[in-house]
Each structure stands twice: as structure tokens, then as C-alpha cells.
Backbone bond lengths (Angstrom), bond angles and torsions (degrees), N, CA, C in turn:
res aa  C-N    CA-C-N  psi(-1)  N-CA   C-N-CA  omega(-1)  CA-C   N-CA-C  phi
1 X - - - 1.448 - - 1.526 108.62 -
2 X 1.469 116.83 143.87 1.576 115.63 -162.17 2.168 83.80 -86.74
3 X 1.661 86.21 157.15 1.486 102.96 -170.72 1.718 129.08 63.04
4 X 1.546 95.72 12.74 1.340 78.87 -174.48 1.715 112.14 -99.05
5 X 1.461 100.24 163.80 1.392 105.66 174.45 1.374 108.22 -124.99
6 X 1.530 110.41 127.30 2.008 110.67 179.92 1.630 89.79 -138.92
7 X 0.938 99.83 153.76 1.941 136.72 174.52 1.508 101.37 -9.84
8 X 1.621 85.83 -66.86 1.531 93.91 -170.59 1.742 116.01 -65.45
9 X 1.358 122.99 -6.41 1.374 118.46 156.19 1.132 120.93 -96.07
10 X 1.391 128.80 -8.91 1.581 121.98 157.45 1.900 99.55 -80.98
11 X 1.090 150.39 -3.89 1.342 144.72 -160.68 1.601 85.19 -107.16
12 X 1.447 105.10 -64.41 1.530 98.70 -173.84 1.394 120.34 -40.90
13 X 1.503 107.83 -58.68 1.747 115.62 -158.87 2.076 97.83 -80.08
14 X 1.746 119.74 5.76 0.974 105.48 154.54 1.721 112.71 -87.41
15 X 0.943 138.98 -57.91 1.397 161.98 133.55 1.956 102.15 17.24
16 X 1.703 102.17 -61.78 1.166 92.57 171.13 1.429 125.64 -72.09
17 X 1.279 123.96 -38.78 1.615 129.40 174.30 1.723 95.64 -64.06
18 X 0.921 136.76 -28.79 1.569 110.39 170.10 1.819 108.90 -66.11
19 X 1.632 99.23 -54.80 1.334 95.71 175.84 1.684 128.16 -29.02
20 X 1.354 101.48 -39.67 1.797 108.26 -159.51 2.049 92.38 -95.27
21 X 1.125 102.88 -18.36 1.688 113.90 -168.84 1.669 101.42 -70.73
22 X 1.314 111.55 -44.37 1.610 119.34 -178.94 1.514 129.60 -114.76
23 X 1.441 81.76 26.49 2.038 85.18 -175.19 1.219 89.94 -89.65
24 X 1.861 112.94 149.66 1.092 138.54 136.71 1.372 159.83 -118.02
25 X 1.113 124.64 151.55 1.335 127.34 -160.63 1.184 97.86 -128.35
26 X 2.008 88.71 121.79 1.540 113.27 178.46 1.950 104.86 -145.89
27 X 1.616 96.88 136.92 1.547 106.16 176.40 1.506 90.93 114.04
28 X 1.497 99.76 174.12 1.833 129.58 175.35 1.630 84.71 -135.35
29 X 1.674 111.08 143.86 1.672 102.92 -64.84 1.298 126.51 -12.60
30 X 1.865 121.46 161.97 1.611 119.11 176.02 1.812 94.84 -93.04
31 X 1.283 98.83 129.37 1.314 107.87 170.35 1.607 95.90 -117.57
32 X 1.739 111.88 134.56 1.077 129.88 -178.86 1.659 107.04 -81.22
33 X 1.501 123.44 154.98 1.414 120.86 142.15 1.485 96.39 -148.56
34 X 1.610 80.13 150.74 1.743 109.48 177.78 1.412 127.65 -98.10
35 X 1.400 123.26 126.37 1.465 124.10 -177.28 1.386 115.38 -44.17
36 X 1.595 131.84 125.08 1.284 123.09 176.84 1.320 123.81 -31.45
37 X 1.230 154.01 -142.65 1.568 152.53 -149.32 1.189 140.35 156.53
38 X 1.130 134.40 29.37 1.738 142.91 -172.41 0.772 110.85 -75.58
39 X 1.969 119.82 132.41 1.045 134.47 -178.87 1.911 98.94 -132.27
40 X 1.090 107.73 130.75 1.322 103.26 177.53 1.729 106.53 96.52
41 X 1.361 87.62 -81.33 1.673 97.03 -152.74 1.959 104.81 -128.17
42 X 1.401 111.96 124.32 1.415 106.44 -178.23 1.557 108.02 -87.59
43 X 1.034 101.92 134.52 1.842 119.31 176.68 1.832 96.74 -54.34
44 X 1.353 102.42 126.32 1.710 99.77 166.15 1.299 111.26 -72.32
45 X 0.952 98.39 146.27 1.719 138.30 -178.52 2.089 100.19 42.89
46 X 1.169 84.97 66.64 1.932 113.70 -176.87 1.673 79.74 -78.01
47 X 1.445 101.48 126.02 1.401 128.85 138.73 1.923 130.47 -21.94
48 X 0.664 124.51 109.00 1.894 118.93 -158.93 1.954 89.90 -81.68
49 X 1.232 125.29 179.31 1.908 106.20 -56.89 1.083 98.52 -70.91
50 X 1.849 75.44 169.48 1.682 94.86 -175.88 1.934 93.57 -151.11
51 X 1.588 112.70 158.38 1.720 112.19 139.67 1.168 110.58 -96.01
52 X 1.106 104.97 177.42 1.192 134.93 179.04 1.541 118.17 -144.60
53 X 1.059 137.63 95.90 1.549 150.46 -148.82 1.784 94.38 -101.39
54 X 0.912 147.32 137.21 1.662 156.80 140.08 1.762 128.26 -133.56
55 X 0.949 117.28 163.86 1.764 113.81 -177.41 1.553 96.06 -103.12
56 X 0.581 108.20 106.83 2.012 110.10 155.43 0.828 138.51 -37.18
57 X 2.023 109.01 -58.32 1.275 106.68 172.47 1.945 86.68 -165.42
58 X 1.690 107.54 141.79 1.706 114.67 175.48 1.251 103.14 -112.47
59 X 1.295 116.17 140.79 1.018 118.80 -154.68 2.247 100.09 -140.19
60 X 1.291 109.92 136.74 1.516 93.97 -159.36 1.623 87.22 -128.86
61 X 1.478 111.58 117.33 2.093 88.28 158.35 1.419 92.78 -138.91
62 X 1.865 88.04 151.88 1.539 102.55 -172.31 1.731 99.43 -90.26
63 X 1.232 96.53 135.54 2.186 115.60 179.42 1.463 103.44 -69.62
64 X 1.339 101.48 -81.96 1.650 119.01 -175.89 1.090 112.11 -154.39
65 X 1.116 137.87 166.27 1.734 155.98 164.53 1.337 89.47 43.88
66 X 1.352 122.24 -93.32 1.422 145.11 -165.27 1.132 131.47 -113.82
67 X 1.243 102.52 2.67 1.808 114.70 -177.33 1.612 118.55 -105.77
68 X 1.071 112.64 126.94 1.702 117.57 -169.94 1.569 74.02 -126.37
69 X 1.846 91.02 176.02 1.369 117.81 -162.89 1.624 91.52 -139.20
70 X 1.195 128.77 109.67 1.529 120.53 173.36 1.528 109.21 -99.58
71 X 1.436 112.86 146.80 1.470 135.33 -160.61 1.691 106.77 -133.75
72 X 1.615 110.01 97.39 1.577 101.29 -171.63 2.134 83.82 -106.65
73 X 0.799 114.92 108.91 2.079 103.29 149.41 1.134 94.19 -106.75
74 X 1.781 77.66 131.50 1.910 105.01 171.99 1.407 103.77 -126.16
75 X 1.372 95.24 162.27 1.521 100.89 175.57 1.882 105.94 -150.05
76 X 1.275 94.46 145.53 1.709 113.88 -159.34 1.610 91.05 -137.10
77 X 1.457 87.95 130.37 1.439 133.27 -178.79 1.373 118.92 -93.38
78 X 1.494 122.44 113.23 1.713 105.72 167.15 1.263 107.12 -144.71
79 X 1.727 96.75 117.56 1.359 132.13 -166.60 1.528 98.03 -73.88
80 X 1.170 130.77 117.47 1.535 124.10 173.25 1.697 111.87 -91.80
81 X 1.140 116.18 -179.21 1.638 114.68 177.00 1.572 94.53 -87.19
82 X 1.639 93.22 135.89 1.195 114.37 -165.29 1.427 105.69 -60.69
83 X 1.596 130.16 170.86 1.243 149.43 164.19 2.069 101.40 46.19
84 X 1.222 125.20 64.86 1.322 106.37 -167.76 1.227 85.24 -121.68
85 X 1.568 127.53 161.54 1.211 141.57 -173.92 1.706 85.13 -82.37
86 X 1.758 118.08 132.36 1.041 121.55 149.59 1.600 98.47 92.26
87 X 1.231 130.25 17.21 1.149 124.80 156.52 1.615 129.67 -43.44
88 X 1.327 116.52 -44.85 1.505 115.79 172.75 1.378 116.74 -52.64
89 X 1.438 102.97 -39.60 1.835 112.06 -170.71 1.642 103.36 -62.07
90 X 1.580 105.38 -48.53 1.659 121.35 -174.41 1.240 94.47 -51.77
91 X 1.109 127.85 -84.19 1.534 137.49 -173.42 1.433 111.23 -38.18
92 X 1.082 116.34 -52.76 1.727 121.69 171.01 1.642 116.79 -63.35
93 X 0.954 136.83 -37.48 2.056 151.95 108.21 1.996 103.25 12.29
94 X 1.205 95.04 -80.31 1.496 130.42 172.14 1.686 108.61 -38.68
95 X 1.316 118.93 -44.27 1.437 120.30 -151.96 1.844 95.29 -97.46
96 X 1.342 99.10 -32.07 1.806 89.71 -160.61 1.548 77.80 -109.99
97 X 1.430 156.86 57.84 1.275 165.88 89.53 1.331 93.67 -48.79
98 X 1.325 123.77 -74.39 1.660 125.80 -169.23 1.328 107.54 -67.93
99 X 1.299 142.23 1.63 1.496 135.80 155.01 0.987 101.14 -69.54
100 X 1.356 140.86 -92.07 1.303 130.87 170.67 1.409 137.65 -38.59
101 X 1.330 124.18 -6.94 1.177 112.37 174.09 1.775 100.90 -102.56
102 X 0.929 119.05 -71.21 1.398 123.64 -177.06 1.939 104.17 -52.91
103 X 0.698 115.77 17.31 1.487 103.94 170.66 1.568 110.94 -72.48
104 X 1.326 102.08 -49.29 1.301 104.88 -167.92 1.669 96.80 -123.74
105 X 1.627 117.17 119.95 1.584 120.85 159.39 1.385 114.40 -140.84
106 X 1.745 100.82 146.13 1.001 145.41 -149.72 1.634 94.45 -82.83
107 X 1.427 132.11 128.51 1.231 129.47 -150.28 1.257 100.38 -147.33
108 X 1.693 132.60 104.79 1.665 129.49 -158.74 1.328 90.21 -79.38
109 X 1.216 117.81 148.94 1.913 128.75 158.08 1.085 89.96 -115.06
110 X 1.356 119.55 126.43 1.716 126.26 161.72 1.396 92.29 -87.77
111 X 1.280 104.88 105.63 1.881 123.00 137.72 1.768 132.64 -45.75
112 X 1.236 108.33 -19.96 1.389 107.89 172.12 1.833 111.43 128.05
113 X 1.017 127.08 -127.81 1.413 114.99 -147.34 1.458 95.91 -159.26
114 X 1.585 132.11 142.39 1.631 114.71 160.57 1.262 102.80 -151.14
115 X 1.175 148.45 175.23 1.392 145.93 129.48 1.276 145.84 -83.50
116 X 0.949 113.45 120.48 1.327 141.93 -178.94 1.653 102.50 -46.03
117 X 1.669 136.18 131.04 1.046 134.20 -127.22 2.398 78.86 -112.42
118 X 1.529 90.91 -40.73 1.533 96.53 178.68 1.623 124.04 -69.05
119 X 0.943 115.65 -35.72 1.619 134.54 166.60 0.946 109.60 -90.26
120 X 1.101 126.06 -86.05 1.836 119.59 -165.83 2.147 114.12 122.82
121 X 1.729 85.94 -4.70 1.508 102.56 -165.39 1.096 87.04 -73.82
122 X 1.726 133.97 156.12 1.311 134.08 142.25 2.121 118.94 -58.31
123 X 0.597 81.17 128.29 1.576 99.41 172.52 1.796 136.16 -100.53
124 X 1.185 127.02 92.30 1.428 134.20 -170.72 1.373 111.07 -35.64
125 X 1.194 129.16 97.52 1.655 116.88 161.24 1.701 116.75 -75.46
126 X 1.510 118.55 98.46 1.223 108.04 168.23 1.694 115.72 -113.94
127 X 1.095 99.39 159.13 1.681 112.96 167.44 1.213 130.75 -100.97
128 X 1.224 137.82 127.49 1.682 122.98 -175.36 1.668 111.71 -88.97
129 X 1.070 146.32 137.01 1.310 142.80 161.02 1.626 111.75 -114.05
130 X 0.943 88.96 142.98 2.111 109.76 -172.16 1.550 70.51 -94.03
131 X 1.626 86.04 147.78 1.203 116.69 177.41 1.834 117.54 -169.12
132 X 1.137 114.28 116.40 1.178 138.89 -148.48 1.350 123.30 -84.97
133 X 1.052 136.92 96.79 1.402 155.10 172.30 1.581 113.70 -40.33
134 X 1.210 109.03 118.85 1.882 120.30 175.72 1.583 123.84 -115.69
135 X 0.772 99.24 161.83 1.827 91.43 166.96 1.152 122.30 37.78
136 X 1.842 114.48 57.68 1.231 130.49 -168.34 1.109 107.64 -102.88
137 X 1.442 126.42 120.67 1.661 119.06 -167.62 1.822 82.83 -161.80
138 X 1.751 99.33 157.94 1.270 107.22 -173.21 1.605 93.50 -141.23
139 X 1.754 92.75 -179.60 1.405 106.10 -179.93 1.528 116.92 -171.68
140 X 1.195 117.68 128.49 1.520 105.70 -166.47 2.140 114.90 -112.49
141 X 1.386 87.49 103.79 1.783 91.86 -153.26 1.792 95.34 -100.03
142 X 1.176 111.17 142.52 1.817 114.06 -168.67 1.636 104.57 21.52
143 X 1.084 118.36 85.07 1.529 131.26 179.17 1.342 126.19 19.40
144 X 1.293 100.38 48.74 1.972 124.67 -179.10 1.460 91.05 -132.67
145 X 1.542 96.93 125.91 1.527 119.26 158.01 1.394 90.83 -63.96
146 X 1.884 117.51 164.31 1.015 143.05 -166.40 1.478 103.59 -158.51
147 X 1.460 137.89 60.79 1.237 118.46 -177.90 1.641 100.35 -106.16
148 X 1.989 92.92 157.42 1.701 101.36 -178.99 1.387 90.05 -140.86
149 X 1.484 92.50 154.86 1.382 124.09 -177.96 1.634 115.16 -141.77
150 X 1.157 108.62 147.31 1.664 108.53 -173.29 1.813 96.13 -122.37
151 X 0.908 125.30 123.35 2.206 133.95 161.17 1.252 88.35 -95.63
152 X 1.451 117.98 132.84 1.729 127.76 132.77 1.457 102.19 -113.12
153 X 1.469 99.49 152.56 1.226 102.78 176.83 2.077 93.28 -157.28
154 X 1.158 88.37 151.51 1.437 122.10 -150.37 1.521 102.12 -97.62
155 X 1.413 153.22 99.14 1.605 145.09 -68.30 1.850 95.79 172.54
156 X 1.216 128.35 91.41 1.189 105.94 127.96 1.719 151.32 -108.74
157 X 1.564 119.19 163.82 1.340 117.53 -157.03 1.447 98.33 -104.45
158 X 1.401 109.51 115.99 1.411 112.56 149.59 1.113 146.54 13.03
159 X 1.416 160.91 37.33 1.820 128.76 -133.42 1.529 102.57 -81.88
160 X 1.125 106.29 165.65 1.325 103.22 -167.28 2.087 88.00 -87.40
161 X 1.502 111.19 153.32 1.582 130.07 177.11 1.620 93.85 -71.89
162 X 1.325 122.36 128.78 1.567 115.05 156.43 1.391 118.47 -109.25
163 X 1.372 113.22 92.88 1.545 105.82 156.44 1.216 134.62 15.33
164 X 1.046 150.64 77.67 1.530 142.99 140.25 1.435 139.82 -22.32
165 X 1.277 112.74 96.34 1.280 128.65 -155.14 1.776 111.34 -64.89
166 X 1.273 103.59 112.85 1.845 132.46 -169.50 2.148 93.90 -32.25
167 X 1.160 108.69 130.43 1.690 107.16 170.10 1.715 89.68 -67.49
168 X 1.367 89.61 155.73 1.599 107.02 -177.93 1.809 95.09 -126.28
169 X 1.273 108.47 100.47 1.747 95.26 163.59 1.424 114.65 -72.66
170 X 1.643 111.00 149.72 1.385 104.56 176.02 1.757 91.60 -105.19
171 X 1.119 137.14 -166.26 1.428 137.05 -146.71 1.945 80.39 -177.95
172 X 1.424 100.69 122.79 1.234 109.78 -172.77 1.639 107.97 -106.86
173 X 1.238 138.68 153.86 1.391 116.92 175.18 1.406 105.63 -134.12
């Protein structure tokens, strides 16, 4: 549905800003690599490190007429390599990286669809919206980062268009 926003696009567009937050580039040529990525569900016996991105809890209240208030807290996981000298520091490294990065993410609204007059292909119209990170607090429990973050974002719904019912002449005789 055009404009909409669900979980899984606040999970994603956090997911990607970690992605771009911890990539590195090493060698001549620079060859990039990207921090592992779990959303949902961790792969057994997953390779160390890694995040792990999930929603906690969504939360929906309606304002007035048409205005809801959406409530995503998430919380992201980063599993370090096990038993390493200096894990707390890494993880603590780890946590105020994600203050600044996740404060603010960039959240696509697909607007809908059009064609392109030269191709003929349909083409994605999306929009990005900043969207602002709250209630960011961490914690590092058996050598797992634990950071949470709360997005609200401020929502209106569609109404549905109702048809206008066709004049009917009557014809008198």
C-alpha cells in the first residue's frame, strides 16, 4: 500500500544504517565488508560478530480524525567474538557508535508507481523521512551489547474516496 509504514521498515532502515555505520575497507584495491545482520531470527551456530536487530514491542494510538501516533522500540544485539581480551571496552566502542548513528534513520515511504515516458518500465516513487531515535540506553549482559531505541512517528490514514452516486433522471409521461 503506497505511504505505508510497518515494523519491518523501521527494522530494515535500522539494519541498514548499522550496515553503512560499520563497514570496512581494507587492502589496495579497497574491498569493503559488512557487519553480519539478523533480523528476526539468528542462524545457529552464526559466526561471531554479529547484530542482531528485533522490535520489542509496536505500539499504535489513534490522535484524532486521522492521526495515529506509531511507537516502534527496538533493540539490537552485538554479539562480539567470544572470550577476547577487552570485550567490555569493544562493546562499550559499539554502544556510543550506535548513539550516533541510530539517532536519526532514514525511513523510505513508497509513494506509488509511474511510468517513465522513455522506457515504459514502471518506476518506484519513494520518499525518505528522518526519523528520530528516543530512549536510547544500553547494557552489556554476559558479553552481549544490549542496545534500545524507541522511533515514534506521527501517521496519517488514508480515508477511503466514496463514490458519488450517478443522478438518475426519472422521465415523466
Amino acid at each position: 500500500m503506497a505511504g505505508e509504514i510497518t515494523g519491518e521498515t523501521i527494522k530494515s532502515s535500522v539494519s541498514l544504517t548499522i550496515k553503512e555505520l560499520f563497514k570496512v575497507s581494507v587492502g589496495t584495491p579497497p574491498v569493503i565488508t559488512y557487519p553480519k545482520i539478523y533480523k528476526e531470527q539468528v542462524i545457529e551456530k552464526a559466526s561471531l560478530p554479529y547484530f542482531f536487530v528485533w522490535i520489542l514491542n509496536e505500539d499504535t494510538q489513534k490522535q484524532r480524525n486521522n492521526k495515529y501516533e506509531l511507537t516502534y522500540q527496538m533493540k539490537i544485539e552485538y554479539h562480539p567474538i567470544d572470550k577476547l581480551v577487552g570485550t567490555y571496552e569493544a562493546c562499550s566502542a559499539i554502544a556510543h557508535s550506535l548513539f550516533e548513528g541510530v539517532e536519526y534513520i532514514s525511513v523510505p515511504i513508497f509513494l506509488g508507481h509511474y511510468t517513465t515516458p522513455q522506457i515504459g518500465d514502471p518506476v518506484q516513487i519513494v520518499e525518505y523521512l528522518p526519523v528520530k531515535g528516543k530512549q536510547m540506553n544500553w547494557i552489556i549482559q554476559d558479553d552481549i551489547l544490549c542496545f534500545f531505541v524507541t522511533y515514534t512517528i506521527q501517521a496519517t490514514k488514508v480515508l477511503a474516496v466514496i463514490a458519488k452516486m450517478a443522478t438518475v433522471k426519472q422521465n415523466y409521461i
